[in-house]
N, CA and C atoms as a LAMMPS dump frame, in Angstrom:
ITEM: TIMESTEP
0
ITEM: NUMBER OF ATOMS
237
ITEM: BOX BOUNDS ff ff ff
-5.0000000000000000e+02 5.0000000000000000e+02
-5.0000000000000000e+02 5.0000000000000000e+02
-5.0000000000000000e+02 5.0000000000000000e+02
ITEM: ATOMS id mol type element x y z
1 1 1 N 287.178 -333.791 5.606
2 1 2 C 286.991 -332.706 6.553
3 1 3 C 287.25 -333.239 7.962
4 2 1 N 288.274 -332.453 8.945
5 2 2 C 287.957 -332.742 10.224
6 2 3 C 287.423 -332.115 11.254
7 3 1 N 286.856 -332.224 12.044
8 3 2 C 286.134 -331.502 12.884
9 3 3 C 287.121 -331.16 14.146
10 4 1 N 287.57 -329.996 15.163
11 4 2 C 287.671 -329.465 15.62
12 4 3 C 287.775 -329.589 16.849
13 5 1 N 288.231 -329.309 18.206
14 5 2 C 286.906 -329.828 19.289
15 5 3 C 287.881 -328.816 20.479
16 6 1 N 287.296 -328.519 21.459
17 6 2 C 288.056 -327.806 22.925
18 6 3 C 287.286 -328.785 23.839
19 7 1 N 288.284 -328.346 24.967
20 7 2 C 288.583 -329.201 25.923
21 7 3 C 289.32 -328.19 27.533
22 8 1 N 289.039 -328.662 28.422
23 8 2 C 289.689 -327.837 29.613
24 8 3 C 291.098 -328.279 29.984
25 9 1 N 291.861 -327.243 30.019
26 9 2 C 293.212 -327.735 30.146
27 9 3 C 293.477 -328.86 31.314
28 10 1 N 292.576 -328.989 32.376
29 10 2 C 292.499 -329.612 33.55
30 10 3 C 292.326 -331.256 32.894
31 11 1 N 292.053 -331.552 31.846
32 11 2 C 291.02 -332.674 31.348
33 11 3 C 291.844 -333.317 30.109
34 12 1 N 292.065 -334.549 29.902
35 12 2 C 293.434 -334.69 29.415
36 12 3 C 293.244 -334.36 27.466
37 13 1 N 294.099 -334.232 26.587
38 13 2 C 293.006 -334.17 25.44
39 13 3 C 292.55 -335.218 24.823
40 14 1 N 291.548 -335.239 23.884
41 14 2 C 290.774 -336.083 23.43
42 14 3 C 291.492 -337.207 22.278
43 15 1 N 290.856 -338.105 22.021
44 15 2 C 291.381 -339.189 20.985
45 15 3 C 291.976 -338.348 19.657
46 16 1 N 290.761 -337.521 19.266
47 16 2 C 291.315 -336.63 18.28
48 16 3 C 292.063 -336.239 18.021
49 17 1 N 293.561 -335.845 18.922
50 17 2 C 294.51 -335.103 19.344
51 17 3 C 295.547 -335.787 18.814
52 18 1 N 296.368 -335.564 17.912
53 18 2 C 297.395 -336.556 17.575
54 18 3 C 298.277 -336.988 18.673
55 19 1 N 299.339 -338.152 19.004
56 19 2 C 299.767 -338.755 19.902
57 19 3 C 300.842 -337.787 19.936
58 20 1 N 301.443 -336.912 19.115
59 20 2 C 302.874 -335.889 19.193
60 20 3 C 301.745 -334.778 19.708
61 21 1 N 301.065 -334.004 18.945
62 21 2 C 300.689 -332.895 19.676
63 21 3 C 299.936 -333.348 21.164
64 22 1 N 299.389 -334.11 21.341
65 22 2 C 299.046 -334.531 22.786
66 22 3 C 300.26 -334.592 23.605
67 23 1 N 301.37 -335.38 23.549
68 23 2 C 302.417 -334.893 24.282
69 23 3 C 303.012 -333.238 24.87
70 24 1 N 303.014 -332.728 23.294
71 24 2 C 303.368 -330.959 23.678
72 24 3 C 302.548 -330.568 24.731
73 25 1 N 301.024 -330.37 24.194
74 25 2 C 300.038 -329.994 24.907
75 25 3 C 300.402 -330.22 26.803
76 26 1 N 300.326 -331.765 27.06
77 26 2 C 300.841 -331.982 28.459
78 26 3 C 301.928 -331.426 29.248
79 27 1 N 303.163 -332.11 28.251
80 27 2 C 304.079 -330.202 28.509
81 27 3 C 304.536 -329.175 28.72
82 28 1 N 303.16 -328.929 27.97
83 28 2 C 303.027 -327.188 28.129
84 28 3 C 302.921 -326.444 29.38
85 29 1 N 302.517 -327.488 30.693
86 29 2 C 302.28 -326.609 31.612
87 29 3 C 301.592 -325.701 32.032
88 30 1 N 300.453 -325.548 31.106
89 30 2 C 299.306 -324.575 31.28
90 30 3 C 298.53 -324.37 32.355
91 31 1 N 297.925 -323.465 33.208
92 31 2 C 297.296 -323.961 33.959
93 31 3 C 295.988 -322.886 33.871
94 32 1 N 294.634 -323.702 33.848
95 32 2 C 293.227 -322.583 33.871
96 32 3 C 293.114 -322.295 32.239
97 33 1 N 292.013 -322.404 32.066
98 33 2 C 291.666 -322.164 30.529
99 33 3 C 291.352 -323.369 29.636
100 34 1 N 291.472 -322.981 28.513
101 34 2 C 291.07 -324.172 27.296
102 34 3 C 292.092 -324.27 26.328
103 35 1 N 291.792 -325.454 25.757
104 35 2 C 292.417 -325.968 24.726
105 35 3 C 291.602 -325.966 23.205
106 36 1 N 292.021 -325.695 22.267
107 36 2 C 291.132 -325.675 21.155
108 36 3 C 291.765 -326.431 19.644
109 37 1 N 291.61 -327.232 19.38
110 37 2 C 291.866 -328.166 18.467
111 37 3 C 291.401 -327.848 16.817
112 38 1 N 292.231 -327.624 16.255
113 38 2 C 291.527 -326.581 15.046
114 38 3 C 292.734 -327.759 13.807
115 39 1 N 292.416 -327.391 12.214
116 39 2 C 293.141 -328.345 11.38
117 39 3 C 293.019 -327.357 10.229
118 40 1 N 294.436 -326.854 9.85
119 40 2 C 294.387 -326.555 8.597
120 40 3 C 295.605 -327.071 7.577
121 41 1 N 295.173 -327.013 6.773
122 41 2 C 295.383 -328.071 5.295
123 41 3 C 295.718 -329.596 5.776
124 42 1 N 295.243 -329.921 6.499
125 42 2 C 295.451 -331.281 6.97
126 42 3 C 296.526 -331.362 8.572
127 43 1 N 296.747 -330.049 8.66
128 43 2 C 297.714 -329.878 10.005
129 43 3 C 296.766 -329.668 11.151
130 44 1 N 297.425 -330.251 12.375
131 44 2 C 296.274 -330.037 13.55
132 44 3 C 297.237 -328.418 14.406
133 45 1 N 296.057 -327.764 15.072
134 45 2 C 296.222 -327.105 15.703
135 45 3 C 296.047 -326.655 16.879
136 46 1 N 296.817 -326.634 17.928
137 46 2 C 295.881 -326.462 18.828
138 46 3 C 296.284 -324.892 20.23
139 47 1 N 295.547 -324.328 20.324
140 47 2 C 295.901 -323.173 21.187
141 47 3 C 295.285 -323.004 22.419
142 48 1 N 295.548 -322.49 23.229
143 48 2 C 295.166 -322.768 24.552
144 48 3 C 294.906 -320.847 24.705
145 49 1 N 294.003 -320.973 25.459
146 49 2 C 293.706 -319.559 26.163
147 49 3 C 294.894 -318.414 26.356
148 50 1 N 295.867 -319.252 26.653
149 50 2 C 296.542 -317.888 26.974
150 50 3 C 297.633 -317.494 25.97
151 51 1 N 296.969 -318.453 24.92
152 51 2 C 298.155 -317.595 23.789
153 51 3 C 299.272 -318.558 23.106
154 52 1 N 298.891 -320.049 24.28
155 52 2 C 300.23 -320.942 23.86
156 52 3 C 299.316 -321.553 22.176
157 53 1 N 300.028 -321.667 21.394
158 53 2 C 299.933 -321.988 20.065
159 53 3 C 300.937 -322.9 19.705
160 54 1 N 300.58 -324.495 19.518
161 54 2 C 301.092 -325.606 19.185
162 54 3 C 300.784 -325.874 17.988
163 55 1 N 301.686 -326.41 16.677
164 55 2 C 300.894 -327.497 15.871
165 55 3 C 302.576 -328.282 15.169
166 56 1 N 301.556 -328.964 14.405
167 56 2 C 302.483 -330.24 13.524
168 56 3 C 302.949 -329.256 12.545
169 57 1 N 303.983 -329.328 11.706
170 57 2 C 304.6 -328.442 10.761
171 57 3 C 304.2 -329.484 9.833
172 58 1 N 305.132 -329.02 8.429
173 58 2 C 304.907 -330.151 7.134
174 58 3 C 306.119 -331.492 7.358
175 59 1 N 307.413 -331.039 8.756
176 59 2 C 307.788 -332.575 9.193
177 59 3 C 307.419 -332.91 9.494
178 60 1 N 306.293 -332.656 10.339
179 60 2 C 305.852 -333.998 11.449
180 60 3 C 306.62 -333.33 13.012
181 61 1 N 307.211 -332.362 12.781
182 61 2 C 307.51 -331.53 14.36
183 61 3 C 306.85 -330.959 15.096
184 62 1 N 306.182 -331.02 16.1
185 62 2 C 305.833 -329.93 16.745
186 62 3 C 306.077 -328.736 17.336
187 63 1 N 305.813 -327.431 16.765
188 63 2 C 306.234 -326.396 16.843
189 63 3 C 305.614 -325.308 17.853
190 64 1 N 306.41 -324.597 18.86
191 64 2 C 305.428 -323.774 19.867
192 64 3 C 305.625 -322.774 19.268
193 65 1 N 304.943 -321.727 18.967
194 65 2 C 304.854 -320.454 18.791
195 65 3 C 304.671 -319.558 19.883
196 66 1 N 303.933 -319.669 20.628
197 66 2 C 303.519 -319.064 21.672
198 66 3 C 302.438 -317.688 21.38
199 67 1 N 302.724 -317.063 22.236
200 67 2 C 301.838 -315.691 21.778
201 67 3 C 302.241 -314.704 21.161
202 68 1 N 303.628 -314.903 20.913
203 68 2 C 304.039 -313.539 20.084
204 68 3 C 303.865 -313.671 18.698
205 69 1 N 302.762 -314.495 18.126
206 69 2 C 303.108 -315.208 16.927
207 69 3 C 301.771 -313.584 16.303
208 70 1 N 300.883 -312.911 17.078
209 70 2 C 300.283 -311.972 16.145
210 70 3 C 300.36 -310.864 17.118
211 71 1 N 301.433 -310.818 18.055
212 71 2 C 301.197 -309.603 18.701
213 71 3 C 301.311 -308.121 18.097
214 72 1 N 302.179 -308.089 17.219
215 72 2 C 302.688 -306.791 16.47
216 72 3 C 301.287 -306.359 15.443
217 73 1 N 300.949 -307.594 14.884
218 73 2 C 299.674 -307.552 14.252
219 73 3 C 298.25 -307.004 14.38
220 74 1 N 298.273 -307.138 15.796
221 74 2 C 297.023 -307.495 16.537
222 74 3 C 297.09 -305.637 17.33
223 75 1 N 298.105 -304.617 16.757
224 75 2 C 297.886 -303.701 17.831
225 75 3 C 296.729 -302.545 17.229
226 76 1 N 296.176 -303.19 15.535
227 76 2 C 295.138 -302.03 15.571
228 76 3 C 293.529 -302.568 15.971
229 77 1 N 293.786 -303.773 16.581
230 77 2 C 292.441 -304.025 17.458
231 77 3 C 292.591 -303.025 18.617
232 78 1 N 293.379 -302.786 19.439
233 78 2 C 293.506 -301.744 20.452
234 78 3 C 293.502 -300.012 20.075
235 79 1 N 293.538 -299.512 18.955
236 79 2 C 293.223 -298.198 18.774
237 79 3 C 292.701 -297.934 17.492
């Protein structure tokens, strides 16, 4: 099991953070908000407040999704 962790985008990320997705993350250019470090099936994840969505694929790439990754999804929370 791995545990998880956020962090302020201002604040660099933690050990936890793999050395490829820690690069993206820096990158990214974000500015204001959080970072949130999440792992599924053994992949790390990590998304930031405003929607930017990073992780490791099954190469070993890091992939941005960004925010359009549930927008179409996400429109019967609004009505």
């Amino acid at each position: 099991m791995q545990i998880g962790t956020r962090w302020a985008d201002s604040a660099p990320p933690p050990p936890s953070v793999p050395a490829a997705l820690a690069e993206a993350i820096r990158a990214a250019n974000v500015r204001g908000g959080s970072w949130t470090l999440t792992w599924l099936e053994g992949r790390p994840i990590a998304d930031h407040s405003d929607g930017t969505h990073l992780e490791i694929d099954a190469t070993g790439a890091v992939t941005d999704s960004g925010s359009e990754l549930c927008d179409e999804d996400d429109d019967w929370l609004t009505g």
